[in-house]
DSSP file (Angstrom, degrees, kcal/mol; ACC not computed):
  #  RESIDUE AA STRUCTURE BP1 BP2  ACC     N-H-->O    O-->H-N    N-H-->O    O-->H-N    TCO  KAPPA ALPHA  PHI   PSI    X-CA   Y-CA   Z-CA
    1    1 A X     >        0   0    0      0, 0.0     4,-2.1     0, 0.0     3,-0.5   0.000 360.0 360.0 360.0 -44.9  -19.0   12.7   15.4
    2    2 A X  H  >  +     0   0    0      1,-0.3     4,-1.0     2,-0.3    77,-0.0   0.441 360.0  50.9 -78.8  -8.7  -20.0   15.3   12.5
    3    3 A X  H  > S+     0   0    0      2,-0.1     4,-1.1     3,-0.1    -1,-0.3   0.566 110.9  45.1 -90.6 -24.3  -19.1   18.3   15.2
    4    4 A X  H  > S+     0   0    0     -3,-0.5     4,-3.3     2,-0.2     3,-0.5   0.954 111.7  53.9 -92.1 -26.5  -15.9   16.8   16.1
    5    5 A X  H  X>S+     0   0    0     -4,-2.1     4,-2.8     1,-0.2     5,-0.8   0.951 113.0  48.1 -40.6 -68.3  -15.3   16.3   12.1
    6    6 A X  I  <>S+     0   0    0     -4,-1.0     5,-2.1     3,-0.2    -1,-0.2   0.785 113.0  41.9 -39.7 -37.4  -16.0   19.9   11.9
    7    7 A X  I  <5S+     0   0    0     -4,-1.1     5,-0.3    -3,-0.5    -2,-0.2   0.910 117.3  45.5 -62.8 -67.6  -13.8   21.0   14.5
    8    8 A X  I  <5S+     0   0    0     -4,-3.3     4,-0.3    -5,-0.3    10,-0.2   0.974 129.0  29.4 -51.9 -52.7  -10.5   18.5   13.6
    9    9 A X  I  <5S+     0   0    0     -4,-2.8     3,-0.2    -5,-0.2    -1,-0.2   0.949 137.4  12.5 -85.4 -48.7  -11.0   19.6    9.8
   10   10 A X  I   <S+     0   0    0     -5,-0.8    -3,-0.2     1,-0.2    -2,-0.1   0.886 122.4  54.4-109.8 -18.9  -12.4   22.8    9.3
   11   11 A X  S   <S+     0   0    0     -5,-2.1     2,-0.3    -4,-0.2    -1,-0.2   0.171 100.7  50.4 -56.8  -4.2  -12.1   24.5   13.0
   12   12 A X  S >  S-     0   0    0     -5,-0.3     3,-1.5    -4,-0.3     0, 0.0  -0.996  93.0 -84.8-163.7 138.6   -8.3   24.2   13.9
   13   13 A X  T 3  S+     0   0    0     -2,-0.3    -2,-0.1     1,-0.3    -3,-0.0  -0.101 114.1  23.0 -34.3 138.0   -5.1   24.8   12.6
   14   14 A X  T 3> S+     0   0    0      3,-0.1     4,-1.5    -4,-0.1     5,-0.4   0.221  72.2 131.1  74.1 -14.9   -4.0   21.7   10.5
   15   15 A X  H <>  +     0   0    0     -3,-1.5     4,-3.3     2,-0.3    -5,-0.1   0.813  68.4  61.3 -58.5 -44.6   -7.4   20.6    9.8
   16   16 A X  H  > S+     0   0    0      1,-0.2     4,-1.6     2,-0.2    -1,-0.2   0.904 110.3  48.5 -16.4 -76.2   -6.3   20.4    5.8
   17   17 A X  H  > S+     0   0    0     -3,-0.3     4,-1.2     1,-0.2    -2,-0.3   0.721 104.4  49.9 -28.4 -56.7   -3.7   17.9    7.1
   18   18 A X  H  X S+     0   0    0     -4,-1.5     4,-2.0     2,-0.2     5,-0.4   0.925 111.0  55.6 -87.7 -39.0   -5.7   15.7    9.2
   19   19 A X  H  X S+     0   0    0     -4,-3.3     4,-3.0    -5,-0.4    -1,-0.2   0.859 108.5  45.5 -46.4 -48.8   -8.2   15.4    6.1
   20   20 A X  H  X S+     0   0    0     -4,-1.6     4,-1.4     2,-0.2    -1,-0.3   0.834 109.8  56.3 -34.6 -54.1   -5.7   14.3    3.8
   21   21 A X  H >X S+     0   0    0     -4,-1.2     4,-2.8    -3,-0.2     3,-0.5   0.943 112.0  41.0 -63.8 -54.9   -4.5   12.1    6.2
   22   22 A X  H 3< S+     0   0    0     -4,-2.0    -1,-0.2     1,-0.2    -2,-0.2   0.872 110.9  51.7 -45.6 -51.6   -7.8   10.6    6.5
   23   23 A X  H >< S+     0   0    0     -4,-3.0     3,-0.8    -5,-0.4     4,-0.3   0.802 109.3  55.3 -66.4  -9.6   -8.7   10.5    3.0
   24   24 A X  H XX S+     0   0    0     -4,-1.4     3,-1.6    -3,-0.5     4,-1.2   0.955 112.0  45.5 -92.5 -67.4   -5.1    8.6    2.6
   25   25 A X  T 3< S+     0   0    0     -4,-2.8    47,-1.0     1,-0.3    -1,-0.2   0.160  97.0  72.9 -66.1  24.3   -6.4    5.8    5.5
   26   26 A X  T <4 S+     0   0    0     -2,-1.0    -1,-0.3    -3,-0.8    -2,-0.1   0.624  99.8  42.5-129.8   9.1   -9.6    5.3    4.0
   27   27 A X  T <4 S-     0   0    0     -3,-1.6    -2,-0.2    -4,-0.3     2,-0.2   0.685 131.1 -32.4 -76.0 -29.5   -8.1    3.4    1.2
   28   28 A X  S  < S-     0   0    0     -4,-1.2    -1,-0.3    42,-0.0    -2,-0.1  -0.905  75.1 -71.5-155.5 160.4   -5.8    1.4    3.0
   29   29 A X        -     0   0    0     -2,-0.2     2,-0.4    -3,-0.1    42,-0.2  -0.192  42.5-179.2 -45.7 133.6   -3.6    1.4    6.0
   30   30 A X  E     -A   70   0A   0     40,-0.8    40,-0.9    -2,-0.1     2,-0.1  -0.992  23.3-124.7-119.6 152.8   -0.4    3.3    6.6
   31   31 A X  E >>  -A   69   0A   0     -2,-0.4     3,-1.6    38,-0.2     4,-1.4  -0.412  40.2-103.7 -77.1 169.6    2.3    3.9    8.9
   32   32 A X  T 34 S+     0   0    0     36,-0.5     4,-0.4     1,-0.3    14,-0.2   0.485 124.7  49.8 -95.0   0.5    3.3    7.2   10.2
   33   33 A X  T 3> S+     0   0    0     33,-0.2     4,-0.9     2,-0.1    -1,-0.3   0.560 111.5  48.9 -85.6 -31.3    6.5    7.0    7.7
   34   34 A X  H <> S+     0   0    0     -3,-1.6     4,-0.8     2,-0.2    -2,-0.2   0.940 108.2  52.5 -73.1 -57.1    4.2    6.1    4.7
   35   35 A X  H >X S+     0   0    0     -4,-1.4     4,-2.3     2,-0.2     3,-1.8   0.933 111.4  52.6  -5.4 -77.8    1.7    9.1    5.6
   36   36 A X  H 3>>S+     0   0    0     -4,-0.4     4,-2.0     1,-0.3     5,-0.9   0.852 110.0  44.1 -52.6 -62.1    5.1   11.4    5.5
   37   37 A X  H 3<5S+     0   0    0     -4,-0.9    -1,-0.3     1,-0.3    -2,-0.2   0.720 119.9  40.7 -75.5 -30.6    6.1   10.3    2.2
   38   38 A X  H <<5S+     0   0    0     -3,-1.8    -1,-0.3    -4,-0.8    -2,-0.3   0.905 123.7  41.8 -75.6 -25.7    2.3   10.6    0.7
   39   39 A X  H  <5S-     0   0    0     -4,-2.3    -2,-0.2    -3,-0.4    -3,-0.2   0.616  98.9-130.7-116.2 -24.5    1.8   13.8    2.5
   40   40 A X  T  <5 +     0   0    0     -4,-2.0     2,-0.5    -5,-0.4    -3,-0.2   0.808  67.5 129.1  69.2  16.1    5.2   16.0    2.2
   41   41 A X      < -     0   0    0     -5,-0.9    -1,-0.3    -6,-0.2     2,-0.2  -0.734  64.5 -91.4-118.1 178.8    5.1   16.4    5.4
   42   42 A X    >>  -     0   0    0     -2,-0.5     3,-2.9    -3,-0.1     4,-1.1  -0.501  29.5-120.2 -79.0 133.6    7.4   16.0    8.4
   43   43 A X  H >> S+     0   0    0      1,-0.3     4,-1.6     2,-0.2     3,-1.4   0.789 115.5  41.3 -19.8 -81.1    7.7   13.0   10.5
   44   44 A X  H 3> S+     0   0    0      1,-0.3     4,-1.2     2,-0.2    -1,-0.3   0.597 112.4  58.9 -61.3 -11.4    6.6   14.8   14.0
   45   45 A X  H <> S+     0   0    0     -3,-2.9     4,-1.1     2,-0.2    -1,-0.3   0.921 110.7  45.0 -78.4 -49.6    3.6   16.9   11.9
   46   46 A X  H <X S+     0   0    0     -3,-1.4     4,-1.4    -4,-1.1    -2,-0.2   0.766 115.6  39.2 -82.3 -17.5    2.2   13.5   10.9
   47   47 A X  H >X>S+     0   0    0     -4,-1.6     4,-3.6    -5,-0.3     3,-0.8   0.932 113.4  63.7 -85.6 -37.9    2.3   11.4   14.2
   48   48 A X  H 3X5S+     0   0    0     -4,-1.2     4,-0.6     1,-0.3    -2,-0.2   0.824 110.6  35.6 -10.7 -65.5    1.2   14.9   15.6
   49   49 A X  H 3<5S+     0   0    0     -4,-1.1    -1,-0.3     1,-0.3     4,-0.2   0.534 110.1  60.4 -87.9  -6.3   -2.0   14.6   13.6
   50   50 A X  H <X5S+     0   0    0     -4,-1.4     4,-1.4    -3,-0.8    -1,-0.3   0.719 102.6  52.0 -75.4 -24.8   -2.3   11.3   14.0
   51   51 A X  H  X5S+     0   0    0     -4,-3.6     4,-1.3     1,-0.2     5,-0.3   0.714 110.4  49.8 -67.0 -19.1   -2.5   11.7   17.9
   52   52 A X  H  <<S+     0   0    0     -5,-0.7     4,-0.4    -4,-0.6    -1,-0.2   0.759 107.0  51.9-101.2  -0.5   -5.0   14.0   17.5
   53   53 A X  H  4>S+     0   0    0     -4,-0.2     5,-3.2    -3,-0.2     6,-0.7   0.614 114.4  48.7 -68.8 -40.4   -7.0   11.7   15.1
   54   54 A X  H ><5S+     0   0    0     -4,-1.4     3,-1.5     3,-0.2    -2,-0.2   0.705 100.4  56.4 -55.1 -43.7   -6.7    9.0   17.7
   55   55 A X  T 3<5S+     0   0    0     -4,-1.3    -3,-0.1     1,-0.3    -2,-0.1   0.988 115.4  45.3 -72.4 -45.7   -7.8   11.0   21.0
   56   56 A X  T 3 5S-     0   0    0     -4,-0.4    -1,-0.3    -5,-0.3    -2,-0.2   0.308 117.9-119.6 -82.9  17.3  -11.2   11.7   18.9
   57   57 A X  T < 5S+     0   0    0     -3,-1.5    -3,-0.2     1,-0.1    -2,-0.1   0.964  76.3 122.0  56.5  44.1  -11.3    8.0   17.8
   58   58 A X  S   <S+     0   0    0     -5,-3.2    15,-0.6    17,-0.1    -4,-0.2   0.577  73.8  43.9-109.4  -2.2  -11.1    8.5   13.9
   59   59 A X  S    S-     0   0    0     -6,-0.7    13,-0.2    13,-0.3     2,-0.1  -0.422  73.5-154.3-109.5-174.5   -8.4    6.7   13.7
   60   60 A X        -     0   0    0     11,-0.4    11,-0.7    -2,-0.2     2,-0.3  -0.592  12.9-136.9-138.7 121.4   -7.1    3.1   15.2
   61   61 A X  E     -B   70   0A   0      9,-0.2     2,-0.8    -2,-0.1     9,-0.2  -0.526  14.2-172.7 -23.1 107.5   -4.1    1.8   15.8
   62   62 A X  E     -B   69   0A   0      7,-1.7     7,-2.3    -2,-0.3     2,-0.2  -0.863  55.8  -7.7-138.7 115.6   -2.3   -1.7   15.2
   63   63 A X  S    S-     0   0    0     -2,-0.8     2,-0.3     5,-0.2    -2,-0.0  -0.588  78.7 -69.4 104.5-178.6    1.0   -2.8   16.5
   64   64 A X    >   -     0   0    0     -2,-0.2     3,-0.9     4,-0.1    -2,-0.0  -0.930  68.0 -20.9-111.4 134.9    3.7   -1.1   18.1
   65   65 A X  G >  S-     0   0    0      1,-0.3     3,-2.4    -2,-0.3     0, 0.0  -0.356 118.8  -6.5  70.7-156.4    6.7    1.6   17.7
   66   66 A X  G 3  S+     0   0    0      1,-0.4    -1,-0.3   -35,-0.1   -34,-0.2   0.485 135.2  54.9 -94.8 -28.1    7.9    2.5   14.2
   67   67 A X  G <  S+     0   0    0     -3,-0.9    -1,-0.4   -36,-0.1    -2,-0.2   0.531  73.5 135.0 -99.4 -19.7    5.8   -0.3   12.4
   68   68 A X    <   -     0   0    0     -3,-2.4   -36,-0.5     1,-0.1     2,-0.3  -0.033  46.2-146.2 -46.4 133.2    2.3    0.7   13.7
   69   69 A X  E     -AB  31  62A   0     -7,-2.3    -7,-1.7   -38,-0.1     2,-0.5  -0.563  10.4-153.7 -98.0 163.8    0.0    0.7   11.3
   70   70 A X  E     +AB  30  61A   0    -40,-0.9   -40,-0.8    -2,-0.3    -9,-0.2  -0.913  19.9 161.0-114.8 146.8   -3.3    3.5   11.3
   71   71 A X        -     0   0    0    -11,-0.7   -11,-0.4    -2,-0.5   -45,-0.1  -0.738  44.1 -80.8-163.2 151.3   -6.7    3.1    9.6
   72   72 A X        -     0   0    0    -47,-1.0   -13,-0.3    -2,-0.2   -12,-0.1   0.006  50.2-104.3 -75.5 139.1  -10.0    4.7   10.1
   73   73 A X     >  -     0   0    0    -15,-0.6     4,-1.9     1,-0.1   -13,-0.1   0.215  20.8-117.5 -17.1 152.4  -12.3    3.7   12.8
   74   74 A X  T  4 S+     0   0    0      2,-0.2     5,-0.4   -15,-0.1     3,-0.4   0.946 123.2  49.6 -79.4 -56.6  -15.3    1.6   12.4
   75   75 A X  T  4 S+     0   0    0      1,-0.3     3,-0.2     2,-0.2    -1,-0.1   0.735 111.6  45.7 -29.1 -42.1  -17.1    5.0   13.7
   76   76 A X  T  > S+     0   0    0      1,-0.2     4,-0.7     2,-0.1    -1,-0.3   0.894 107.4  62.0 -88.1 -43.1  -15.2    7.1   11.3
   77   77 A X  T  < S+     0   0    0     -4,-1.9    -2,-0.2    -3,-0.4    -1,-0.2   0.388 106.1  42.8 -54.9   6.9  -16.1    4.5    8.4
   78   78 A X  T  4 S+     0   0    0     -4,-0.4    -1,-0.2    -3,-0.2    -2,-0.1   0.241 116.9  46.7-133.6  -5.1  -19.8    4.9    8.6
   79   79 A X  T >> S+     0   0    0     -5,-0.4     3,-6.7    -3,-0.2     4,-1.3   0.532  74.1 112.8-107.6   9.1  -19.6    8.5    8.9
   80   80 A X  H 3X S+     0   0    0     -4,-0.7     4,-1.3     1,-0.3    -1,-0.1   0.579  79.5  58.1 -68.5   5.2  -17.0    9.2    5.9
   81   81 A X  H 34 S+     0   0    0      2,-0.2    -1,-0.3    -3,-0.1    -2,-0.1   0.423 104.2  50.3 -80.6  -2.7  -19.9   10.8    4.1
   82   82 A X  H X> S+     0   0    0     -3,-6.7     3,-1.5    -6,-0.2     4,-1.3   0.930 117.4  40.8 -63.6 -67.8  -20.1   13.2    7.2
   83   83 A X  H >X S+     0   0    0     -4,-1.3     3,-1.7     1,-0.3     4,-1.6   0.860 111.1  55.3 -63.0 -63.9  -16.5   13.7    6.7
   84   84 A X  H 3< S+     0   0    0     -4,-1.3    -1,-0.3     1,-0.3    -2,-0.1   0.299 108.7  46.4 -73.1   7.8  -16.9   13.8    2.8
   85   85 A X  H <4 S+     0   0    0     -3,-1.5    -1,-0.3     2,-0.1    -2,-0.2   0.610 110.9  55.7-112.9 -30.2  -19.8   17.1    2.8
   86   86 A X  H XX S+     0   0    0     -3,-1.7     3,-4.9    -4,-1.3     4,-1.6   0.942 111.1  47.5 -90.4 -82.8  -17.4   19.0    5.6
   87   87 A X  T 3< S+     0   0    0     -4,-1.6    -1,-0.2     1,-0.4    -3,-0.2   0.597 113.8  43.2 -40.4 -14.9  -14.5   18.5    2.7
   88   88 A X  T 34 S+     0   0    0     -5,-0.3    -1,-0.4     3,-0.0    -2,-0.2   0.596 108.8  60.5 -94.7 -25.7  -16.5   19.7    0.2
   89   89 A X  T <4 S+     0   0    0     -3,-4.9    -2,-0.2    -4,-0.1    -3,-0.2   0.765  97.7  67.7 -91.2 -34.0  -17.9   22.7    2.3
   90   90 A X  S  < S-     0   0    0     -4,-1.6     2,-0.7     1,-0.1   -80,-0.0  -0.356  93.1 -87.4-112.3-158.3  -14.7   24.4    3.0
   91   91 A X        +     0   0    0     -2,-0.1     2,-0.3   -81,-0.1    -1,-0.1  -0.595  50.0 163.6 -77.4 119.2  -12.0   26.2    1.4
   92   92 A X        -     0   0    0     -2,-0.7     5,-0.2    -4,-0.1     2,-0.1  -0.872  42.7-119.8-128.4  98.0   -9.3   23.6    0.2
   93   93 A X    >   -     0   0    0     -2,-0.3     3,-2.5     1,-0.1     4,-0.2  -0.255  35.7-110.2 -25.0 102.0   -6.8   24.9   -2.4
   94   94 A X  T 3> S+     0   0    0      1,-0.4     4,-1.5     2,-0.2    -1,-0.1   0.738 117.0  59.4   5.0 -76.7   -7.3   22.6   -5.6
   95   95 A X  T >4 S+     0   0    0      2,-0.2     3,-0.5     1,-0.1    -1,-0.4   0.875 104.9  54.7 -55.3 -17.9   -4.0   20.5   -5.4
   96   96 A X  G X4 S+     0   0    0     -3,-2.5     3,-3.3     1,-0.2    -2,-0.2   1.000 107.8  50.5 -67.1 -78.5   -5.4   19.3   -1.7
   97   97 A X  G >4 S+     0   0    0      1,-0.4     3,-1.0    -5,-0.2    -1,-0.2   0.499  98.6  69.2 -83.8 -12.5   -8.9   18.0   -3.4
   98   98 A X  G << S+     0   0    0     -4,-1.5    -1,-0.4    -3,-0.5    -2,-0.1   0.850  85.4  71.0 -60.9 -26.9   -7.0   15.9   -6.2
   99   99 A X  G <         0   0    0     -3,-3.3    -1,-0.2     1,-0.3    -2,-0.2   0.332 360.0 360.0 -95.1  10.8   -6.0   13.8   -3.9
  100  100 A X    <         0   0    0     -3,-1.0    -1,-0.3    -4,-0.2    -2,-0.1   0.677 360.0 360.0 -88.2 360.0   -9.3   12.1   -3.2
């Protein structure tokens, strides 16, 4: 898990994003319309990164279609101190690191 954490976050375009995104689900759920509204970012950027949080199982899924809600894995909730040493290790522009 702590090589694909490296890869999604600090290895690949977006990685910023999906971190946010994570640290945003690991206080409570959201849906991919709540994610857009914390995040400033565009609808189709956040289900993007939410498929691609999903394929590696850091996310989960519950429900269907506009209403699904996201929230971290039980896998990804007993490694979010993996997760939380890779955020701290790279380069994050300051407003990104308020937000934990």
């Amino acid at each position: 898990m702590k090589q694909i954490l490296w890869w999604i976050i600090a290895g690949s375009k977006g990685g910023i994003n999906r971190a946010r995104i994570i640290l945003a689900l690991h206080k409570r759920p959201y849906n991919a319309n709540q994610l857009t509204q914390l995040s400033s970012l565009d609808y189709k950027t956040v289900r993007h990164h939410l498929d691609v949080l999903k394929k590696h199982q850091i996310i989960r899924s519950m429900g269907e279609g506009y209403g699904t809600m996201y929230s971290l894995s039980d896998q990804m909730n007993l490694r979010f101190e993996d997760f939380m040493e890779i955020w701290q290790q790279i380069d994050v522009p300051d407003v990104y690191r308020e937000e934990r």
